[in-house]
C-alpha positions in Angstrom: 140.1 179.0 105.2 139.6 178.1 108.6 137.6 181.2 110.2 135.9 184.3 108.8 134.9 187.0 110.8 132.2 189.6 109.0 131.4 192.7 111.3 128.9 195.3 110.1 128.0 198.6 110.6 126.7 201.9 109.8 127.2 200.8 105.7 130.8 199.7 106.9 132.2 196.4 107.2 135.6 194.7 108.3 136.2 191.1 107.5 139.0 189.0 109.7 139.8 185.5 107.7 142.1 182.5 109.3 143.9 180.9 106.7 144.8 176.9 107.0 148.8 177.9 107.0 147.8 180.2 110.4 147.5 183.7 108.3 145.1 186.3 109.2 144.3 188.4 106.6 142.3 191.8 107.8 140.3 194.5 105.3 138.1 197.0 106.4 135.4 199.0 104.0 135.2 202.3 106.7 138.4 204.4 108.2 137.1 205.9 111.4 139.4 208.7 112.3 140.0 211.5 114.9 140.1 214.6 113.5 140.0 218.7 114.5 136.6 219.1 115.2 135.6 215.4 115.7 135.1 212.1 114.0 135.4 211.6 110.8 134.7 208.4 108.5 135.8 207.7 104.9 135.1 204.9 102.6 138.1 203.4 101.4 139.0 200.8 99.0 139.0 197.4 100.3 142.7 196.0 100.5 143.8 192.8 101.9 146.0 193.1 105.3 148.2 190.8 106.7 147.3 191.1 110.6 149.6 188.5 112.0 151.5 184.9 111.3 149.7 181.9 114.0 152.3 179.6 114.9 151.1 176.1 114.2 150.2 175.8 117.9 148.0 178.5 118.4 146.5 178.0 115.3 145.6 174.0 116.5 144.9 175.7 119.6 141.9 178.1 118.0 140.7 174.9 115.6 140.1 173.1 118.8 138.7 176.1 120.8 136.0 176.2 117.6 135.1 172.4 117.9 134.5 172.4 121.9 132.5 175.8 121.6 129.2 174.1 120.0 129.6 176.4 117.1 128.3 173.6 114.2 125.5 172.9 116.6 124.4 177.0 116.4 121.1 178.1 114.9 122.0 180.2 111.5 120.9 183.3 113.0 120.0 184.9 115.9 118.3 188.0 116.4 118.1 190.1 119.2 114.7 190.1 121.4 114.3 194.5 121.5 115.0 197.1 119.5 119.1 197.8 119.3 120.2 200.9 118.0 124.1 201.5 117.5 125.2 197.6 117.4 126.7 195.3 115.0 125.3 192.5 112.9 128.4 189.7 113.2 128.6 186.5 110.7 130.9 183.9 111.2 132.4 181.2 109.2 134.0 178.2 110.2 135.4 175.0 108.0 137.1 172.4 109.9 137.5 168.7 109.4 135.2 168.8 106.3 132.4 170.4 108.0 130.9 174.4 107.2 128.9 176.4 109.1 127.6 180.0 108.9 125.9 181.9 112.3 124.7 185.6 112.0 124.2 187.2 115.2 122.1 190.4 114.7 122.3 193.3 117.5 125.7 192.5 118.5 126.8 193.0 122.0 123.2 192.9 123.1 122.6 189.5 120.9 125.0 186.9 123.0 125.7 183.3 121.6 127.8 181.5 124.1 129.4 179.7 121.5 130.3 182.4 119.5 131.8 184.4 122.4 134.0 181.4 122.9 135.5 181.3 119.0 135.7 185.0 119.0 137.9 184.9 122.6 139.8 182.3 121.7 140.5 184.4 118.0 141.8 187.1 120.4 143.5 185.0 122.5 145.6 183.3 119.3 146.3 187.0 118.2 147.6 188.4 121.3 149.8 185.0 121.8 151.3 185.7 118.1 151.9 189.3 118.2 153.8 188.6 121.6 155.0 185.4 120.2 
């Protein structure tokens, strides 16, 4: 594994993983739907999603984004500095060239890491290039 991606909230999670051979592999614990008469939210069964195919590229690409961001030289955790209500809590994973490192980020969007922001944009940016590949 390259990259895991760990998003809490409300008792749900949704976990994004980068495999070495460029798959990203999606499951999510809570299906938030529309429904007649408003939201509704149902715990489902964990299954394994294929979310997209990185092209050796993009996957290099993201590995690189990763190194430059300073994400091995994060604090393991970082909380935020008021009371959030309605956020996420976010851990991260990374392994690359023999090195782990794990950085939870309480009170997500209000809790910023720099470093973070730049692995999670660069994620995006390596999704949207594959899915209009």
């Amino acid at each position: 594994m390259l990259l895991e991606q760990r998003v809490e909230r409300g008792g749900g999670q949704s976990v994004r993983r980068v495999i070495d051979n460029g798959e990203v592999w999606f499951r999510s614990t809570l299906e938030v739907r529309l429904e007649e008469g408003g939201w509704r939210s149902s715990r489902e069964q964990a299954c394994w999603e294929l979310q997209a195919k990185l092209p050796p590229d993009e996957l290099a690409a993201l590995a690189e984004a990763i190194s430059a961001s300073g994400f091995f030289e994060c604090d393991p955790e970082y909380r935020p500095d008021r009371a959030v209500f309605y956020a996420t809590d976010e851990v991260w994973t990374a392994h690359l060239d023999g090195r782990e490192h794990t950085v939870a980020v309480r009170g997500r969007p209000i809790t910023d890491v720099p470093a973070l922001s730049s692995v999670a944009d660069a994620l995006e940016d390596a999704l949207a290039d594959a899915a209009h590949g």
